[in-house]
C-alpha positions as CSV (number, residue, x, y, z in Angstrom):
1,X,117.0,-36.2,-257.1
2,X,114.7,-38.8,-255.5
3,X,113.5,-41.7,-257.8
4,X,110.3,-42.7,-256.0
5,X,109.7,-46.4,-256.8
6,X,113.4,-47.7,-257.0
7,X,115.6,-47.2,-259.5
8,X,119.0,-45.4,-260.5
9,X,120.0,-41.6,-260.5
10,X,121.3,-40.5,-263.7
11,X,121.7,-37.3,-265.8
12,X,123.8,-34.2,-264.7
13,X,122.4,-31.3,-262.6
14,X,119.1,-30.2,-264.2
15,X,118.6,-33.1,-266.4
16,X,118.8,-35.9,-263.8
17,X,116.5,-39.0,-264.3
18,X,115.9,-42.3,-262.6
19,X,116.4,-46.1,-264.9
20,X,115.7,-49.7,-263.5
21,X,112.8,-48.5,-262.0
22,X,110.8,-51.2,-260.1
23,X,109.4,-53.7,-262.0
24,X,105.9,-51.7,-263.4
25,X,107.0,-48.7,-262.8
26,X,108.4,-46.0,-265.6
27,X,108.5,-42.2,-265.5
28,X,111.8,-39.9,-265.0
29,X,111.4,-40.5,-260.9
30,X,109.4,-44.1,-261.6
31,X,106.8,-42.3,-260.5
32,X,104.3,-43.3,-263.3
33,X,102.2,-46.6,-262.3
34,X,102.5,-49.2,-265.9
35,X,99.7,-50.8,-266.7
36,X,98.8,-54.1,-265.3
37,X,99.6,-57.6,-267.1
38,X,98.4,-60.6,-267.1
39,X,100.3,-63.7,-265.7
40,X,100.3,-67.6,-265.5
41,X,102.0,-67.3,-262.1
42,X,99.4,-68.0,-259.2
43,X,101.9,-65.6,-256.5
44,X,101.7,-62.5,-258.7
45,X,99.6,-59.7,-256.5
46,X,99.6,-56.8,-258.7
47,X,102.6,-55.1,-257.0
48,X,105.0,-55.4,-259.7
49,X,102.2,-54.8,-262.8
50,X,102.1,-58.2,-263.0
51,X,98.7,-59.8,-261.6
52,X,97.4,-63.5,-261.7
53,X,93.5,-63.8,-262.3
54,X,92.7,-67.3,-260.4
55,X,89.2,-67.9,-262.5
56,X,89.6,-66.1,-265.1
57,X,88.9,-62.4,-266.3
58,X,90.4,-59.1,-267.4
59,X,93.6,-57.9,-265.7
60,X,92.6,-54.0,-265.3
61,X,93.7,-51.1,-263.0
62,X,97.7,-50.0,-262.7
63,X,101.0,-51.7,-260.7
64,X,100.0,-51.8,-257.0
65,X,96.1,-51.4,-257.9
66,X,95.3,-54.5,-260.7
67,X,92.2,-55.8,-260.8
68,X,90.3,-58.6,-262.5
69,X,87.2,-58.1,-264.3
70,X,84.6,-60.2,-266.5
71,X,85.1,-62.7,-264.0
72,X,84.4,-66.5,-264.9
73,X,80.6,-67.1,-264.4
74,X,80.4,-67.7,-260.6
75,X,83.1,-66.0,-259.2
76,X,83.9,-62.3,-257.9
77,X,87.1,-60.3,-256.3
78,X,90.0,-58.6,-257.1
79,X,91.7,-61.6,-258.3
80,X,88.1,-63.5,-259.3
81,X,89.4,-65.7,-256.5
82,X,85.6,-65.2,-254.4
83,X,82.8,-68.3,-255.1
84,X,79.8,-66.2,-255.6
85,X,76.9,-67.3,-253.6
86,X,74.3,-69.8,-255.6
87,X,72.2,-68.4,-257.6
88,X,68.3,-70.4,-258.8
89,X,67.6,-71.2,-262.1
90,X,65.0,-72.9,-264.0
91,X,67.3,-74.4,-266.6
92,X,67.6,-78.0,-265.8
93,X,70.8,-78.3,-266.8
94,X,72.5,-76.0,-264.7
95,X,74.7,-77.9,-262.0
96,X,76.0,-75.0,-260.3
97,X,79.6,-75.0,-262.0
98,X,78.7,-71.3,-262.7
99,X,76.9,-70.5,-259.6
100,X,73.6,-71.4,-260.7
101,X,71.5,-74.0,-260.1
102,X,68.3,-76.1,-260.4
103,X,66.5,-77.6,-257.4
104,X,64.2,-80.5,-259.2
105,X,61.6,-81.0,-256.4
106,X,61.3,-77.6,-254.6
107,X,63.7,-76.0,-252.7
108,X,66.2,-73.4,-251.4
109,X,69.6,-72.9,-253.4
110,X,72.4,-72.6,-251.1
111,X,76.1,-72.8,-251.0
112,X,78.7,-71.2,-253.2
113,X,80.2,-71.5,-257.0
114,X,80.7,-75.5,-257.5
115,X,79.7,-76.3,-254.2
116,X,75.8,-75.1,-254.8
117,X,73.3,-77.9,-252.6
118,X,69.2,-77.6,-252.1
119,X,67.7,-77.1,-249.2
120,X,64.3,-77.3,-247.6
121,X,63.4,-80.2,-250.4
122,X,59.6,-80.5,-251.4
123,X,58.6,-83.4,-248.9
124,X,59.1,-86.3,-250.1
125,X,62.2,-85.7,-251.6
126,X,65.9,-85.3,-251.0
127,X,69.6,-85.1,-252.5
128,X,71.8,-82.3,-253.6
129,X,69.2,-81.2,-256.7
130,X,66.1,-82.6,-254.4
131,X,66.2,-85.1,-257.3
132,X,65.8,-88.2,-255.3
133,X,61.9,-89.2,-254.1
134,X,62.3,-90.7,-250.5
135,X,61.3,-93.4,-248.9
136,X,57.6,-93.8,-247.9
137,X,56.4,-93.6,-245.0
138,X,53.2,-94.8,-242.8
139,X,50.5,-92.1,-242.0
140,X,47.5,-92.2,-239.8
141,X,46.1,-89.6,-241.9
142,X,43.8,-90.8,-244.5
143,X,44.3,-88.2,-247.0
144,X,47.8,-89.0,-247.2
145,X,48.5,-90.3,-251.3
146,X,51.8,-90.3,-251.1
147,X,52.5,-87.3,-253.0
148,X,54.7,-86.0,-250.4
149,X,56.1,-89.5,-249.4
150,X,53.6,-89.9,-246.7
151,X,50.6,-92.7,-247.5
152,X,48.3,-94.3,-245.7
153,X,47.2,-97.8,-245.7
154,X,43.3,-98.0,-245.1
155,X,43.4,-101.4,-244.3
156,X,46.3,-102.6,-242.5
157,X,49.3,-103.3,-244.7
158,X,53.4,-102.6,-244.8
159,X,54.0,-98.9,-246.6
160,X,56.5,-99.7,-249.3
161,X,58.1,-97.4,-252.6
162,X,59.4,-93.8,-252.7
163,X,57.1,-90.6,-253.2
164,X,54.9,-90.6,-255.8
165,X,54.8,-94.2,-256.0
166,X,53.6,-95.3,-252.5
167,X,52.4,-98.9,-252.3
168,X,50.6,-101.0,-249.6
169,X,51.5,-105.0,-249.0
170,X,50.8,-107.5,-246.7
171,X,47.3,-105.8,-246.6
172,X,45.0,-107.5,-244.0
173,X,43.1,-110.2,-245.2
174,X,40.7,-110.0,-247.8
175,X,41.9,-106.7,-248.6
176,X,43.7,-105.5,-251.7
177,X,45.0,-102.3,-254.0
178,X,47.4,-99.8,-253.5
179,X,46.2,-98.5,-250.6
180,X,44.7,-102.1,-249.3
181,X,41.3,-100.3,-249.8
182,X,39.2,-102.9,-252.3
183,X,37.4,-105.6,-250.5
184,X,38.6,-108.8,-252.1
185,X,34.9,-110.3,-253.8
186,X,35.1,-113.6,-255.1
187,X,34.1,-114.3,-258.8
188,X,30.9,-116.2,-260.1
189,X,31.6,-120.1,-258.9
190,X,34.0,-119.4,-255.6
191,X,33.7,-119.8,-252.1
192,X,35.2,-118.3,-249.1
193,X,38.0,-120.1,-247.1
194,X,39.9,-118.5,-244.4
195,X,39.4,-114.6,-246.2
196,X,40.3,-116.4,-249.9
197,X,38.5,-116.9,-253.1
198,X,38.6,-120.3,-254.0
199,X,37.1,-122.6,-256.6
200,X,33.4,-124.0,-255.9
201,X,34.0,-128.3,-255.5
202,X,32.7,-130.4,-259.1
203,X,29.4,-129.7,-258.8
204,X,28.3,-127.1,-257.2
205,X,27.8,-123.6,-257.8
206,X,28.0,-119.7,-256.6
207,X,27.0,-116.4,-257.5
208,X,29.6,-113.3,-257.1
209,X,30.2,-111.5,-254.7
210,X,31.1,-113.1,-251.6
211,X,33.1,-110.4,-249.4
212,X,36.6,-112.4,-248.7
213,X,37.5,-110.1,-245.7
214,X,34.4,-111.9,-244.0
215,X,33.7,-115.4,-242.7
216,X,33.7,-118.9,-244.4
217,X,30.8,-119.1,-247.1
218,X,29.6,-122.3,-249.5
219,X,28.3,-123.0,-252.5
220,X,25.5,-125.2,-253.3
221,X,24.7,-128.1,-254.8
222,X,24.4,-128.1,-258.7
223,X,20.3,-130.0,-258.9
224,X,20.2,-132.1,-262.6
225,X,16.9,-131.7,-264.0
226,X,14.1,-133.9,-265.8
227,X,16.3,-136.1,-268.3
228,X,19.1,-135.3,-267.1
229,X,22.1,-137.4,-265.2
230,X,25.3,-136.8,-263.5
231,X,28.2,-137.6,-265.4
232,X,32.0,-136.2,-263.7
233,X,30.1,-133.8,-262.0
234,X,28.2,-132.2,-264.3
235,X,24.5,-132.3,-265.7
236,X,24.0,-134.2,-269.0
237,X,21.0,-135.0,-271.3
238,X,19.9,-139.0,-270.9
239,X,20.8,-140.5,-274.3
240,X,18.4,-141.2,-276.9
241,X,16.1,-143.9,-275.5
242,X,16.3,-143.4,-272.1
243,X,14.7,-140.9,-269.2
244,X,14.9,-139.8,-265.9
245,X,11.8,-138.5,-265.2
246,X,11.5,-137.3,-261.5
247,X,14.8,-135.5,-262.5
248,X,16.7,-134.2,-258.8
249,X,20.5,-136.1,-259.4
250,X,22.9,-134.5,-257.3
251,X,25.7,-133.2,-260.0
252,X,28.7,-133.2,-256.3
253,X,27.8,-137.1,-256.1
254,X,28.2,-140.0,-258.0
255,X,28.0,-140.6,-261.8
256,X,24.2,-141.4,-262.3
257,X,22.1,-143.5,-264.9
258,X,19.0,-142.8,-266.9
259,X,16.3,-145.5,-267.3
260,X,15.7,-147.4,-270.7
261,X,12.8,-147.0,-272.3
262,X,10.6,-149.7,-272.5
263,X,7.9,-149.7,-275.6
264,X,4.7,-150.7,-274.8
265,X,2.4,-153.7,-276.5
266,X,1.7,-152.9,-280.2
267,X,4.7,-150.3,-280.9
268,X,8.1,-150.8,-282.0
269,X,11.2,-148.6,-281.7
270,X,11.9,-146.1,-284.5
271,X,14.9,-143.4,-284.0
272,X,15.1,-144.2,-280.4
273,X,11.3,-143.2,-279.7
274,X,8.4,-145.6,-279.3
275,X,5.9,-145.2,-281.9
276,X,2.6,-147.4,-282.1
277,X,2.4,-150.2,-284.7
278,X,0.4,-150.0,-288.3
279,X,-1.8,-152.5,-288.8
280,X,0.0,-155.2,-287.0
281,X,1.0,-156.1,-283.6
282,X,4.3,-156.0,-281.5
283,X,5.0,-157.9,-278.2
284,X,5.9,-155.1,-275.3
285,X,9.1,-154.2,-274.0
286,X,11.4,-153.3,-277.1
287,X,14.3,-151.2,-275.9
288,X,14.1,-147.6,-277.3
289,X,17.9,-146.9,-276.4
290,X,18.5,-149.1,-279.1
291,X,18.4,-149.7,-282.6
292,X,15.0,-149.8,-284.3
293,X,12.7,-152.6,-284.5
294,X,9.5,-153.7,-286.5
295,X,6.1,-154.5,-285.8
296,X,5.0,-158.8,-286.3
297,X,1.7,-159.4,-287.9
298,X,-1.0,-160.6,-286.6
299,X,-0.7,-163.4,-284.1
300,X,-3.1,-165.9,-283.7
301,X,-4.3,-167.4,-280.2
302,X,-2.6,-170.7,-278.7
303,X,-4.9,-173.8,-280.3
């Protein structure tokens, strides 16, 4: 009697059998394959019925033939020892722990089961998940924004930030924004001084407008007109009483004055104005920048 997988001959002639067949293996010769089991035991190949599934799974099939199926997500072979190839998805969240995986910016999945990287990033962007924007960089090409990290600085300038968020400094002078493309035009009452706005001197004036990237520019003098006098700089009315009739004060200079006025014979001073007498007489020369005054009567000739 032959027992095919191990075992012991038993039994009498005619009725002979084999026992302590191999382990998973039954049957009067052994001959009958058990079915497979699972084990925690990393070494166990199936050969005795007793099979180790390294990510998880079904153990399946018979001694010397076990299988694994309904592998863990991600992994494939007999023993779902095999990191399937990465797999692209659209869920954000996947990380590629079960062979799939999202590329944020663009991309090529690549790699295997917990190992899944991104390749061939949108430009501008790099990292495992093409999640990190890059550096910029300078372009001579105008119609660079720095969408794909490449930006272009129409006037002079250092490219600074990371894609999507391209910045120019150090633009050259009298330039400004983002992409150093705004003249820099001075407001109502500056001046240019070596390509910079600055404030007009005490009294003078400037329209808007002057173009900063260009040469020195000035303003001009502030004129005080009729009644008027300089005080720090600025224009002001003459006070009550007093005029400046040919008007022309220079507001950048000194402080000016305005002249008293002087009443004339036969008028006295009432609210700072001269006004002509009623009836009676009034030596000239009463001060209208002062307080009022009256008239005298009539005065009678020397002797």
């Amino acid at each position: 009697f032959y027992c095919i997988n191990g075992g012991t001959i038993g039994g009498n002639t005619g009725s002979c059998t084999c026992t302590s067949c191999n382990a998973g293996y039954g049957g009067a010769s052994c001959q009958t394959s058990g079915a497979c089991s699972a084990s925690t035991d990393s070494s166990k190949d199936g050969s005795d019925g007793n099979f180790y599934c390294i990510n998880g799974g079904t153990i399946g099939g018979t001694s010397g033939a076990c299988v694994c199926t309904s592998c863990n997500a991600g992994y494939e072979g007999d023993n779902c020892q095999t990191a399937s190839s990465c797999t692209t998805s659209t869920d954000t969240s996947k990380d590629g722990s079960d062979g799939t995986f999202y590329c944020i910016n663009g991309g090529t999945v690549s790699g295997t089961t917990g190992s899944c990287t991104c390749t061939s990033c949108n430009a501008g962007y790099e990292g495992d998940n093409c999640q990190t924007a890059s550096s910029c960089t300078a372009s001579t090409d105008n119609s660079r924004d720095g969408s794909d990290g490449s930006f272009y600085c129409i006037n002079g300038g250092t490219v600074g930030g990371t894609t999507g968020s391209c910045v120019c400094t150090s633009c050259d002078t009298g330039y400004e924004g983002v992409s150093c493309q705004a003249e820099i035009l001075c407001s109502t009452n500056q001046r240019v001084k070596d390509n910079a706005c600055i404030s007009c001197p005490a009294g003078t004036t400037n329209a808007d407008g002057d173009d900063a990237s260009g040469t020195d520019t000035a303003c001009d003098d502030i004129i005080c007109g009729v009644n008027e006098y300089v005080s720090g700089n600025a224009c002001k009315a003459c006070p009550p009483g007093t005029t400046n009739a040919d008007g022309g004060d220079i507001a950048s200079g000194d402080d000016t004055a305005c002249d008293k006025m002087l009443c004339a014979a036969d008028q006295h001073v009432v609210s700072n104005a001269c006004v002509a007498c009623d009836g009676n007489s009034n030596l000239a020369g009463d001060d209208a920048s002062g307080g009022d005054t009256v008239c005298d009567g009539d005065l009678c000739a020397s002797n």
